[in-house]
Backbone as CSV, one residue per row, in Angstrom:
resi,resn,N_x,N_y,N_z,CA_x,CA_y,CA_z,C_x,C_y,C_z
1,UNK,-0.984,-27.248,-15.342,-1.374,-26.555,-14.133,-0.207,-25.860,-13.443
2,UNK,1.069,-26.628,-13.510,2.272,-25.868,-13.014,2.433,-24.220,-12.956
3,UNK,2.333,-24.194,-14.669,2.521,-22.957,-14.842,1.555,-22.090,-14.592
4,UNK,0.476,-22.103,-14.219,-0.795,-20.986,-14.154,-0.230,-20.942,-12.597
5,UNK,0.175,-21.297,-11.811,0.631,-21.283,-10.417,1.611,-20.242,-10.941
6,UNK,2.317,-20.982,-11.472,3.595,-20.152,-11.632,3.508,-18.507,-12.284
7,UNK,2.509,-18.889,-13.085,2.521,-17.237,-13.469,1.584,-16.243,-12.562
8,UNK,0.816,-16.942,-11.651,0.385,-16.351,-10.775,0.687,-15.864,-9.430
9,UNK,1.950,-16.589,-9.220,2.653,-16.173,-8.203,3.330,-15.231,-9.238
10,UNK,3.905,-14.907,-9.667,4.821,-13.904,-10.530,4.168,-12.688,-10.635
11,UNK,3.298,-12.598,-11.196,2.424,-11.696,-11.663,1.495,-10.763,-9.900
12,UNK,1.224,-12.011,-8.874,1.520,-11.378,-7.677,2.831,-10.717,-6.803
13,UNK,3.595,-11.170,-7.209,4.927,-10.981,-6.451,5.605,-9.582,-6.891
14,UNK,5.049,-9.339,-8.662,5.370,-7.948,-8.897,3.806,-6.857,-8.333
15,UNK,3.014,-7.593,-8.571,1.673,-6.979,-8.270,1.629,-5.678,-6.562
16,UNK,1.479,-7.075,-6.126,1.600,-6.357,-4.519,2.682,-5.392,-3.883
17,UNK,3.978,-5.477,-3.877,4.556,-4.651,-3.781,4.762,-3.256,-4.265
18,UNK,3.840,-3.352,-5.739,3.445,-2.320,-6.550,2.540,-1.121,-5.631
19,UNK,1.883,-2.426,-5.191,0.705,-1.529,-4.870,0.774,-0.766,-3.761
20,UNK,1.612,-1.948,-2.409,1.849,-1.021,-1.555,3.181,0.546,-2.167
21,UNK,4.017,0.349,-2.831,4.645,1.414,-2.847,3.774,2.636,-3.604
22,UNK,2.848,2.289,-4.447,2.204,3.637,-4.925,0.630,4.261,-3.987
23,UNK,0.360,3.183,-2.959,-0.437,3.847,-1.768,1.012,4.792,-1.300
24,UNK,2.093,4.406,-0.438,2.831,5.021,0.481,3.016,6.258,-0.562
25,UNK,3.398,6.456,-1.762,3.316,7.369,-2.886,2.444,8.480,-2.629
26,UNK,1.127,7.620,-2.702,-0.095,8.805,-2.501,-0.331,9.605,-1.288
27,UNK,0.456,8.593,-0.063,0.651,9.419,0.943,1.290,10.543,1.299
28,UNK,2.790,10.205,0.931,3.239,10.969,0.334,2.445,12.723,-0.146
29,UNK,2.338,12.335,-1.456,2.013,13.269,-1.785,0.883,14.044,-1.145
30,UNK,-0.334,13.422,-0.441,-1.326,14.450,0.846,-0.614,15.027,1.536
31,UNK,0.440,14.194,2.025,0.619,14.677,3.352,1.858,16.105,2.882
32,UNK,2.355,15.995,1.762,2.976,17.273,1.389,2.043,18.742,0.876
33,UNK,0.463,17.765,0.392,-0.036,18.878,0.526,-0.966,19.323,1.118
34,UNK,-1.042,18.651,2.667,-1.249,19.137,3.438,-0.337,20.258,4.390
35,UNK,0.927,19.859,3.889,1.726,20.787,4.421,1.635,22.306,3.803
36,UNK,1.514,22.181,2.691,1.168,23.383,1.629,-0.231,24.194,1.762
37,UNK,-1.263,23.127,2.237,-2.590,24.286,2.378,-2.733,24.656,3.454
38,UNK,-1.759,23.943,5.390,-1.716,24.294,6.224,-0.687,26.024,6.281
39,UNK,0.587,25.594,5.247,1.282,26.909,5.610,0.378,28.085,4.810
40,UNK,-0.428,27.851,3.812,-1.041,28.599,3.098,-2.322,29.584,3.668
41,UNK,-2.709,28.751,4.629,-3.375,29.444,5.799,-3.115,30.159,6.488
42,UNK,-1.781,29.863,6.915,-0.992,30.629,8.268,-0.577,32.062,7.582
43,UNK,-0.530,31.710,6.616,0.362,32.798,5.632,-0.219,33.623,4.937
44,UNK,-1.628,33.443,5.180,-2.351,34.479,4.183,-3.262,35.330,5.436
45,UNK,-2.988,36.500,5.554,-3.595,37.124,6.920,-4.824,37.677,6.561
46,UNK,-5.151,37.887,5.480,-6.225,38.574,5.169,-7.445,37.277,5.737
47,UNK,-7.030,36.153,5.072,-8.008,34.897,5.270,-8.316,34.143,6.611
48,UNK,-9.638,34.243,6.910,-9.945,33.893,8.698,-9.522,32.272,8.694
49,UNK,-8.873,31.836,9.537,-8.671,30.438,9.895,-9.443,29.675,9.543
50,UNK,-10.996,30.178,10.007,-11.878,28.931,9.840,-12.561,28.815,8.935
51,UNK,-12.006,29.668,7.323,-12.220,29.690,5.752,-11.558,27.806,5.163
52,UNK,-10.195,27.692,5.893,-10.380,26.887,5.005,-10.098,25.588,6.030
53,UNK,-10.990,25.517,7.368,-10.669,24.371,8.167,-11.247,23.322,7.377
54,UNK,-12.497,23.499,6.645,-13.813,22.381,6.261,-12.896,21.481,4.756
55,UNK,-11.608,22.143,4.445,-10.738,22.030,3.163,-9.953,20.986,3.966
56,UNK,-9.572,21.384,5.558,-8.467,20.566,6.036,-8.771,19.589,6.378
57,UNK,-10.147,19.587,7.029,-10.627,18.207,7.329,-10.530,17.174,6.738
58,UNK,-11.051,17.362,5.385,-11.502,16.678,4.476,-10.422,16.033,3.925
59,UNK,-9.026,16.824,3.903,-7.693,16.440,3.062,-7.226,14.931,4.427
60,UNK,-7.265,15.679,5.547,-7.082,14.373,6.574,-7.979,13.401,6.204
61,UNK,-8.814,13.264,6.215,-9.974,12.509,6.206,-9.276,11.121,4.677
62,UNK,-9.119,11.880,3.375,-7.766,11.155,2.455,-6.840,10.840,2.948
63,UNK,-6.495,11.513,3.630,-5.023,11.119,4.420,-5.298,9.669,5.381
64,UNK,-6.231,9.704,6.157,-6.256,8.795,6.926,-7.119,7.515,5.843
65,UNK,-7.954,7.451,4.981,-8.574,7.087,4.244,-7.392,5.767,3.434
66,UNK,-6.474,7.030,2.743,-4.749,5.920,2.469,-4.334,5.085,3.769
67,UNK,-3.921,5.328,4.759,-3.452,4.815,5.709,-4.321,3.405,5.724
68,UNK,-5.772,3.360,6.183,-6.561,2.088,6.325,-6.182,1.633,5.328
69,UNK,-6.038,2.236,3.791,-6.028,1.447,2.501,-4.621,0.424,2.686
70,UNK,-3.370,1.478,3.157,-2.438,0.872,3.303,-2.333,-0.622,3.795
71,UNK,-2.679,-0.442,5.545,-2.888,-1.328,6.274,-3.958,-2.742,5.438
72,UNK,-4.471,-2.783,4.699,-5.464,-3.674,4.572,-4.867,-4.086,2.947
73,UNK,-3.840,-3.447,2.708,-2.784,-4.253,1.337,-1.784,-4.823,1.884
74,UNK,-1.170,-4.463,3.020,-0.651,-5.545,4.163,-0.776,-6.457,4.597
75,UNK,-2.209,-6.618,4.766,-2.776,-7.494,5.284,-3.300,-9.009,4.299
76,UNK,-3.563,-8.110,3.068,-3.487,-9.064,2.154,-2.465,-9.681,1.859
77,UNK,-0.943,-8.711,1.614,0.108,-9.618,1.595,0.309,-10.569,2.242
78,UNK,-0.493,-10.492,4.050,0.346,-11.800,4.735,-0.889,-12.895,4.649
79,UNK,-2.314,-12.402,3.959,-3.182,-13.490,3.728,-2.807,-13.850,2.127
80,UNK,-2.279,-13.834,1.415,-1.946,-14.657,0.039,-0.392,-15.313,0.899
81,UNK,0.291,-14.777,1.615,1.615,-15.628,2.129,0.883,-17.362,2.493
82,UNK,-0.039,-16.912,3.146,-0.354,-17.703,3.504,-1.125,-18.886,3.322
83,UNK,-1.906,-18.622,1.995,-2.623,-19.219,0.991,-1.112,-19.835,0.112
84,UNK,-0.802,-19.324,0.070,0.771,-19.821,-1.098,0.962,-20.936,-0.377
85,UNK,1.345,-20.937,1.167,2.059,-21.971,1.351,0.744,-23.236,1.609
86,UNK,-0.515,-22.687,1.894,-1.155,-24.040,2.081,-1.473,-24.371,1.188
87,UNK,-1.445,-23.579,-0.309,-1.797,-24.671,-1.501,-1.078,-25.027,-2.386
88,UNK,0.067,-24.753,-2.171,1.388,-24.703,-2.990,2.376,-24.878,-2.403
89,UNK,2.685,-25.227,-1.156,3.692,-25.782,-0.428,4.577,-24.278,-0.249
90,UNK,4.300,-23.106,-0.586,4.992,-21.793,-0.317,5.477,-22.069,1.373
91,UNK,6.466,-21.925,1.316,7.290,-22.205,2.571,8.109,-20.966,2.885
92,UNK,7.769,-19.677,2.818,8.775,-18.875,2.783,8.433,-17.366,4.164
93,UNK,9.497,-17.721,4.912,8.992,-16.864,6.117,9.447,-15.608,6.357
94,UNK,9.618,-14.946,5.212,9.857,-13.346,4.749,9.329,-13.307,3.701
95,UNK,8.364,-11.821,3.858,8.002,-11.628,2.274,8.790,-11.458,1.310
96,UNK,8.536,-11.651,-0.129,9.521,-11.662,-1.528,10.471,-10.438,-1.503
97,UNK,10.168,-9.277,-0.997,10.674,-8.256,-0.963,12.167,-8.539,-0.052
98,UNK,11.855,-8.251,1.084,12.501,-8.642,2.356,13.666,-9.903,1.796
99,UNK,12.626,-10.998,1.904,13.863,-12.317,1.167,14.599,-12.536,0.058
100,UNK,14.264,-11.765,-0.463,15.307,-11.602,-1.739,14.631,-12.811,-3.273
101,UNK,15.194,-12.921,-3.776,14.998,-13.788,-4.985,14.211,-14.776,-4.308
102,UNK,13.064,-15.039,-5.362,12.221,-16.052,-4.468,11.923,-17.128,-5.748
103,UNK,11.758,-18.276,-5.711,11.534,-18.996,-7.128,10.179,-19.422,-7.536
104,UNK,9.807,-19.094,-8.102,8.038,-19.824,-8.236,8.151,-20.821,-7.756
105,UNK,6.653,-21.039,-7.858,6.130,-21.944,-6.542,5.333,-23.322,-7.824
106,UNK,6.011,-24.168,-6.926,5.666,-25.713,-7.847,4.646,-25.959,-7.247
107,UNK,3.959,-27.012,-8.466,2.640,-27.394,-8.150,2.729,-28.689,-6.795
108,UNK,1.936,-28.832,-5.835,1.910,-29.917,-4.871,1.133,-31.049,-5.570
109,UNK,1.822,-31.843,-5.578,1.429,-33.449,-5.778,0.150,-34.238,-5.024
C-alpha cells in the first residue's frame, strides 16, 4: 500500500503544476490574440467596428472561461493539500512548488 500512495503523490505533484502552467499558457496565448484581432480592427478602416465586436465577445468570453478554469485548479491544489495531510499525515505548509523538494508521503499506521 506504501507505494500506490507514493506513486500517487508523485504522479500528482508532477500532474498539477502541469496543469496549472499550461491553463496560464492558454491564457497567454488569448489574451495575445486578443491583442491581435483588437489592433486588427482598429487598423482596418474599410471594416465597421461593429463587424467584428460578436468575434470579440466571444474571444473574452474564452478568456474569462480560462481564468474560472484557472481558479478552480487552484483550488484543487489546496483541496488534495489537504486530503494528503489528513490521510497520509502530509504535513507540508507550502505547496511542492513553492517548498522545494518534497519526499513522498508514507503510509499512516
Amino acid at each position: 500500500m506504501p507505494s500506490l500512495i507514493e506513486d500517487t503523490t508523485a504522479r500528482l505533484t508532477r500532474d498539477i503544476p502541469s496543469a496549472e502552467l499550461r491553463i496560464d499558457d492558454a491564457l497567454i496565448a488569448i489574451s495575445i490574440l486578443m491583442t491581435s484581432l483588437v489592433t486588427a480592427r482598429r487598423d482596418t478602416p474599410d471594416a465597421p467596428a461593429i463587424r467584428g465586436q460578436a468575434t470579440i465577445r466571444r474571444l473574452a468570453r474564452a478568456q474569462s472561461a480560462l481564468i474560472d478554469a484557472s481558479g478552480d485548479v487552484l483550488r484543487v491544489h489546496g483541496d488534495l493539500l489537504s486530503i494528503g495531510r489528513e490521510v497520509a499525515g502530509y504535513d507540508l505548509h507550502e505547496c511542492p512548488r513553492v517548498a522545494g523538494q518534497v519526499t513522498p508521503l508514507q503510509a499512516v499506521a
